[in-house]
C-alpha positions in Angstrom: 124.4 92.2 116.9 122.2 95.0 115.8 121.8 96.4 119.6 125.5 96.1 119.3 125.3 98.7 116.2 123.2 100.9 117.8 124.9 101.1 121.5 127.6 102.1 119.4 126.0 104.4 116.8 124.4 106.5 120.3 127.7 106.3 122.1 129.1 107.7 119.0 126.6 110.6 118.3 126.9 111.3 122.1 130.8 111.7 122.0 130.7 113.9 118.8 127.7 115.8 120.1 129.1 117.1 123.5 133.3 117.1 123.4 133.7 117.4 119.1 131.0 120.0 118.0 131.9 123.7 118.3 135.6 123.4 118.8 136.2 124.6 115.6 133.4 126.4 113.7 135.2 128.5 110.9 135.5 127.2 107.5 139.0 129.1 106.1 138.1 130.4 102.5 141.6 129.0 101.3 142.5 130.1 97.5 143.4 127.5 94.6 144.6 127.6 91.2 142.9 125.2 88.6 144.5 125.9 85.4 146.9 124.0 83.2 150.2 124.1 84.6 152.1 126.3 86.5 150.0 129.1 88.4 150.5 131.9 86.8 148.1 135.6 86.6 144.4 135.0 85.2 144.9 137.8 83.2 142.3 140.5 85.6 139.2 139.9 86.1 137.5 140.8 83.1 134.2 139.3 82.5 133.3 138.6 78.6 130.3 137.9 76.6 129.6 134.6 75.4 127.2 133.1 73.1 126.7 129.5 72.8 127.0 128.4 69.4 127.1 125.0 67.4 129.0 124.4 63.9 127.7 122.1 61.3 130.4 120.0 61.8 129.3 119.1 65.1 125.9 118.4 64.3 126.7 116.1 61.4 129.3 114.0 63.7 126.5 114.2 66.5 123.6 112.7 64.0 126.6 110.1 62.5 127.0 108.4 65.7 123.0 108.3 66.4 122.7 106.6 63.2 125.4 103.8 64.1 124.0 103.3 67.4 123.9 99.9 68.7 120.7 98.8 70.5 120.2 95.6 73.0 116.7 94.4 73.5 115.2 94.9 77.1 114.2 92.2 79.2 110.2 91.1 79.0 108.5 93.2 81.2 111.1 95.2 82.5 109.8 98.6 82.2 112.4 101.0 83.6 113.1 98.5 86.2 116.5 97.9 84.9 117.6 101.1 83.5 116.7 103.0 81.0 114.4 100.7 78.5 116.0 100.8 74.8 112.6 100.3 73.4 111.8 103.8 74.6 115.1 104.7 74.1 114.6 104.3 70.4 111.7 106.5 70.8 113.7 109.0 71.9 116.6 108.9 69.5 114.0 109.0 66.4 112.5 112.3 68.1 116.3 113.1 68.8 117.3 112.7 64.7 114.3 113.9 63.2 112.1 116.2 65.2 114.2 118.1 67.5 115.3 121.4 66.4 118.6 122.3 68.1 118.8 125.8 66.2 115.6 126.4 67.6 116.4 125.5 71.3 120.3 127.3 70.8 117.4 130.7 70.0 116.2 129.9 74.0 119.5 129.1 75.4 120.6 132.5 74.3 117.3 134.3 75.5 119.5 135.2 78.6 123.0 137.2 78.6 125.7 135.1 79.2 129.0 135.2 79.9 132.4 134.3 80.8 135.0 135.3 83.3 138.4 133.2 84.5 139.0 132.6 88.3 141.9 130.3 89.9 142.6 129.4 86.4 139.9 128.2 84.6 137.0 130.0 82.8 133.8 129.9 84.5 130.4 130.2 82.8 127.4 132.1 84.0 124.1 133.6 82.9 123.3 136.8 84.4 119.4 137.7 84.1 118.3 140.5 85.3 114.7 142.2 85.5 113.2 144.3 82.1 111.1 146.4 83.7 111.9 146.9 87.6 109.8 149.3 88.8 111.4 152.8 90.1 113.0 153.2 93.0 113.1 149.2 93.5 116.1 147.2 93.8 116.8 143.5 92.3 117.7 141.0 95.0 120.7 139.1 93.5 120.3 135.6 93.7 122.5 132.9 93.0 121.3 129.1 91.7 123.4 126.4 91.3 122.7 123.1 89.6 123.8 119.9 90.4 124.2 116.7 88.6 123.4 114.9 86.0 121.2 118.7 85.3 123.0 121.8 84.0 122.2 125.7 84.1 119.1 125.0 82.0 117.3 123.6 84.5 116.6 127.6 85.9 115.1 128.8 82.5 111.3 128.0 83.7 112.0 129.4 86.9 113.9 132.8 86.1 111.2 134.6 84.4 109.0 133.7 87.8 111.5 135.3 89.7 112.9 138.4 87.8 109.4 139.6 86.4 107.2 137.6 89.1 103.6 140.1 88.9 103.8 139.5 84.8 103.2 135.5 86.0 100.8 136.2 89.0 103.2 135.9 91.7 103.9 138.3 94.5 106.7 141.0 93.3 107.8 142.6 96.9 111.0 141.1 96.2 112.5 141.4 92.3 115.5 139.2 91.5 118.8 139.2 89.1 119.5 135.5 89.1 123.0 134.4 88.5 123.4 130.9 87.2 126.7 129.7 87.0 128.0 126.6 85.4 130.0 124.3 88.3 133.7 123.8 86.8 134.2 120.9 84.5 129.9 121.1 84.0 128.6 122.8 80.3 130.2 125.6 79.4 132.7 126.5 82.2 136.2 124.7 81.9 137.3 121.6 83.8 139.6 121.6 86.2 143.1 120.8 84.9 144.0 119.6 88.8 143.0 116.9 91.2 141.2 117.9 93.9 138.4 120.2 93.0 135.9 119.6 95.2 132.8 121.6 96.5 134.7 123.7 99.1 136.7 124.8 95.9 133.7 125.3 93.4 131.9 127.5 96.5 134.7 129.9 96.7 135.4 130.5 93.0 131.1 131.2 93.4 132.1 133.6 95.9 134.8 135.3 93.5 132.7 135.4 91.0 129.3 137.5 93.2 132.0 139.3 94.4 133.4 140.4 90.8 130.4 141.0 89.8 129.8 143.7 92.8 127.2 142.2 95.1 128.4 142.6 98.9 124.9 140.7 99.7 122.9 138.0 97.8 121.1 135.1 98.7 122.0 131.7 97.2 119.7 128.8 96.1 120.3 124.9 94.9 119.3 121.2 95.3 121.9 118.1 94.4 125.2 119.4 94.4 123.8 123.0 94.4 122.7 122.5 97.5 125.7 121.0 99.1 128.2 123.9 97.3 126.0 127.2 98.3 126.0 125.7 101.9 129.8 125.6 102.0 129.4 128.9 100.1 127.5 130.3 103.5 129.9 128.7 105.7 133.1 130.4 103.8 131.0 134.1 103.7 128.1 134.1 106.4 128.7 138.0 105.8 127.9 137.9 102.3 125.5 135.0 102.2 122.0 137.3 103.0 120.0 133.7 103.1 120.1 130.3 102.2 117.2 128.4 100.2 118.0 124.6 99.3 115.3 122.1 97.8 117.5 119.1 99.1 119.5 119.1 102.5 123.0 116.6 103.3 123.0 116.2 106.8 125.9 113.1 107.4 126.8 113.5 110.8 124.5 111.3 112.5 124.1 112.6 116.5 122.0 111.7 119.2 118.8 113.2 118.6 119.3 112.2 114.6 119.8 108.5 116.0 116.7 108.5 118.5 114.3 109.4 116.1 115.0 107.0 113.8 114.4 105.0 116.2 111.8 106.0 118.3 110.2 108.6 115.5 107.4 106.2 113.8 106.1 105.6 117.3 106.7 108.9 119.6 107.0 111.5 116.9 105.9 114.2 118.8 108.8 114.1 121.0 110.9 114.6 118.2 108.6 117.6 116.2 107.9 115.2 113.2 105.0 116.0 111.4 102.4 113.6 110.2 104.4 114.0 106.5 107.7 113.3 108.4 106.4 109.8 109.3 105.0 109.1 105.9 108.0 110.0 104.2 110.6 108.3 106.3 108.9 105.1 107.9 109.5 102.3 107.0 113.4 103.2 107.6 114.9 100.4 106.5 112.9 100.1 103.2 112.6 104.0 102.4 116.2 104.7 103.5 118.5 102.0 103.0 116.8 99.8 99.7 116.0 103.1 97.9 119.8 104.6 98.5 120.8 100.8 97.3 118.4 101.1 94.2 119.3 104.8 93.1 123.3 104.6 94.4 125.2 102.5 91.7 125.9 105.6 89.7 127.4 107.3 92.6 129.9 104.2 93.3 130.6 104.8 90.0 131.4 108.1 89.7 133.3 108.8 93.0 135.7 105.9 92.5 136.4 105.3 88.6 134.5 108.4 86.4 137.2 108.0 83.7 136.2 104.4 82.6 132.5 104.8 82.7 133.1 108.4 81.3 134.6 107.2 77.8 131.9 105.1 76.7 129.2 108.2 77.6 131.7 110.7 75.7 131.6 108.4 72.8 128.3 107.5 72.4 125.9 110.1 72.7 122.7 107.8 72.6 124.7 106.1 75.3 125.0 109.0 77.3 121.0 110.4 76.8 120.2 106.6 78.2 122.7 107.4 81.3 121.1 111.0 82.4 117.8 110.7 80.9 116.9 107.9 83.0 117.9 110.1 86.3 115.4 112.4 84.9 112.8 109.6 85.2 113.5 108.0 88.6 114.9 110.6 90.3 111.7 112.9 89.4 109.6 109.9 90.9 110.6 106.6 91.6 107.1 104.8 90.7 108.2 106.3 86.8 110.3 102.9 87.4 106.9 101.2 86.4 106.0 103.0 83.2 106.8 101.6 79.7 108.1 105.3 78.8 110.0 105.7 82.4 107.1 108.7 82.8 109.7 111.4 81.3 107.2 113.3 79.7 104.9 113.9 82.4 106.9 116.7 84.3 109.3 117.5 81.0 109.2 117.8 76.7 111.3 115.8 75.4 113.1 119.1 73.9 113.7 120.3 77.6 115.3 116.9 78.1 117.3 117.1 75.4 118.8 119.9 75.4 119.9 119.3 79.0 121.8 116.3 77.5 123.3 118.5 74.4 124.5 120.4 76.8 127.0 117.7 77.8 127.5 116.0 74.6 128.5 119.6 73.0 131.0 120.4 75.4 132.4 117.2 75.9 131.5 117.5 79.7 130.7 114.4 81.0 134.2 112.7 82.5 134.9 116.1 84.4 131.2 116.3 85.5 131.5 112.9 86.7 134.6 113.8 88.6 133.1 116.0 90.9 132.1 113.0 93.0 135.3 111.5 93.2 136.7 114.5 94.5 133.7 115.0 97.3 133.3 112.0 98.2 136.6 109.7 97.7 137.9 110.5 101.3 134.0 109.2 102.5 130.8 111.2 103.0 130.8 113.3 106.4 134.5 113.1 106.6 134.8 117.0 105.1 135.5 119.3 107.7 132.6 121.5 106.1 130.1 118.5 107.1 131.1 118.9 110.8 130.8 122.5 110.7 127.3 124.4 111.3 125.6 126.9 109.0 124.4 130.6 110.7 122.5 132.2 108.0 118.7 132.2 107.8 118.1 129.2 105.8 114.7 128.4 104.2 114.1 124.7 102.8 111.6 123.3 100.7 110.9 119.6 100.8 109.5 118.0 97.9 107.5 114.6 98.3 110.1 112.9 95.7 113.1 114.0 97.0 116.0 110.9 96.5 116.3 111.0 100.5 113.9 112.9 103.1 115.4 115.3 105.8 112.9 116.3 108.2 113.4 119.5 110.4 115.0 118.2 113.3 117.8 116.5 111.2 118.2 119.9 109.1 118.4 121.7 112.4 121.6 119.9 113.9 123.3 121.6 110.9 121.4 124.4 109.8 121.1 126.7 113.1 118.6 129.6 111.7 115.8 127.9 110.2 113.3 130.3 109.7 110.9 128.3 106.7 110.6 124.8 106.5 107.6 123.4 104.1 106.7 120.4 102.7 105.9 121.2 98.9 102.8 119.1 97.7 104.9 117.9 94.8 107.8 117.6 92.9 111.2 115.3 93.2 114.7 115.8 92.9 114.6 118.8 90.1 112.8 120.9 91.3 113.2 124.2 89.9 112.6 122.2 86.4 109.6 120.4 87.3 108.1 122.8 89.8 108.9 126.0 89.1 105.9 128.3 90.2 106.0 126.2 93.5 110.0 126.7 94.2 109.4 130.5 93.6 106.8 130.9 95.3 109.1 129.2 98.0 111.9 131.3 97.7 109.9 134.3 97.9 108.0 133.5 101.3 111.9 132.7 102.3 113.1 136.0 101.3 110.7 137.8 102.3 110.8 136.4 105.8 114.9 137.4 105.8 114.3 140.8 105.0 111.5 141.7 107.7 113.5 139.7 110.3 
């Protein structure tokens, strides 16, 4: 039976690899209209100030629902093993009630400008930060992150100041950035979609509006977790505008030959393959590193891309609920052995006031259901089945791999996709977040990156 699976798995691979690949290598940018109703004129493209802000009255309702919170009592033992432990939980929630300052953290939020501008209907938040004190006759690089789930904007703010003042922090400054950070649609700040079918395809091009609107011909774009997937469509849709592509996590679905032999083959010939000694040690064994931790770390996804309404009511509602739900993503996601700690290890890569405000960031905007909905959208029809997951990307793409990551993708696999690799390195540490947990090492990434693009 399994030779079975694999004759057919390599007769598969061989079929899409020489008659299927290349027939059709554009990716149409398309146009959409998100908003409630009718379609009807956005109104120009103005773009507006915006200041996050919090009433009392939120606050109050916020702390009135911590205080009725409803524990259960964790198994013996258990550790993280089963979720988010409620005996830390409690922990949290005291911290939560009595020691975070959310006037004080709003003061950070707002350290950058930010703003709002509506495309295909629907308002769409971003930060714009751009250097203080760029040197003459120098010119910012504009750059473009994107977050992914369950994270937010905020996950940039260690990683900006790195990037658009980098010699103030010891870091080469040959290349100066504005960074743009936008809010996906239906994440934070920047409406939900009032339509089905906003996928990442969709969320990619209003990103493109929105660089465009904002003048840049040329920028470079950067993201992990859905990021990662929606500034690769973003260079399939506008290779002429996409200067270079930097992702700290790579999807690669479409399983060909070479992808299929090295599995394989790979633990016992990897030099016929170009797997480095780290290669092996990250993927091998495949069953167990593969297949058991994508079964361990997946429920959520099941989750979300089939029913996110249901499970989203009980998160909107219950706000210690929904801390439980992403904080503990923020504990095995960042590494998976955290499973194994009393405290799920969530303070030894973040502050609990990091965390937290992440998670304020959904609770305050209600943002949950529609963030959730993003995988239903992308993934309902079944993952690879996107014509953008067929389709090749040309720009110079650089990719950091971080020892953590949810799922490794070694160079050969990127390569079947990505066509211009021109940095590939394995980052001594760090999981799935990484501009939040590693930010001096993702810079220093993305500036090696860039500065290989622009003396190509």
């Amino acid at each position: 039976m399994l030779f079975e699976i694999l004759a057919a798995l390599i007769v598969g691979a061989l079929l899409y690899h020489f008659l299927l690949r290349g027939k059709d290598e554009t990716l149409p940018m398309g146009d959409g209209w998100w908003g409630a109703g009718i379609r009807r004129e956005d109104g120009g493209e103005e773009i507006h100030p915006f200041k996050i802000e919090t009433s009392e009255e939120e606050l109050k309702d916020l702390f009135h629902r911590i205080d009725e919170t409803r524990y259960s009592e964790p198994l013996e033992g258990s550790r993280f093993n089963y979720g988010f432990n409620s005996k830390h939980l409690k922990k949290v929630v005291s911290y939560w009630r009595e020691g975070f300052n959310w006037r004080k953290q709003l003061e950070i939020l707002n350290q950058y400008p930010h703003y709002k501008t509506k495309i295909e209907g629907i308002n769409v938040h971003f930060l714009h930060a751009k250097p203080k004190n760029l040197p003459a006759g120098r010119r910012a690089r504009p750059l473009l992150m994107v977050h992914g789930w369950p994270g937010s904007f905020y996950e940039f703010y260690k990683i900006i100041p790195l990037l658009t003042d980098p010699s103030s922090h010891g870091l080469s400054d040959e290349n100066i950035f504005e960074v743009i950070c936008p809010s996906i649609p239906g994440y934070g700040f920047s409406e939900a979609p009032h339509k089905q079918g906003f996928d990442g395809v969709a969320a990619a091009r209003i990103f493109y509006k929105l660089m465009r609107r904002l003048g840049f011909q040329e920028f470079y774009a950067q993201g992990g977790d859905w990021g990662s997937m929606i500034c690769t469509i973003l260079a399939q849709l506008a290779p002429s505008n996409v200067k270079g592509l930097h992702l700290n996590m790579v999807f690669v679905s479409n399983f060909n030959l070479p992808v299929v032999l090295s599995i394989l083959l790979g633990k016992h010939f990897p030099g016929l393959f170009g797997l480095e000694e780290e290669d092996v040690r990250r993927m091998f064994p495949f069953v167990p590193k593969f297949f058991y931790h994508s079964l361990k770390e997946s429920g959520y996804m099941h989750i979300q891309a089939t029913k996110p309404d249901t499970a989203g009511c009980g998160l909107n509602d219950s706000p210690v609920g929904l801390a439980a739900y992403i904080l503990e993503k923020f504990s095995t996601w960042t590494d998976p052995d955290f499973r194994d700690h009393e405290d799920g290890g969530l303070e030894r890569k973040y502050t609990l006031d990091d965390l937290l405000t992440n998670v304020m960031i959904y609770w305050l905007t209600g943002s949950i259901v529609s963030s959730m909905r993003f995988y239903k959208e992308n993934l309902s029809n079944g993952i690879g089945n996107a014509k953008h997951e067929k389709l090749p990307v040309k720009v110079p793409t650089g990719i950091a791999s971080l020892p953590n990551e949810l799922l490794h993708c070694p160079r050969l696999w990127a390569k079947q996709k990505f066509l211009d690799i021109i940095s590939f390195n394995y980052l001594p540490r760090g999981g799935h977040f990484a501009a939040f947990e590693e930010p001096e090492l993702l810079a220093k990434d993305i500036q090696q990156f860039v500065r290989k693009v622009e003396h190509k």
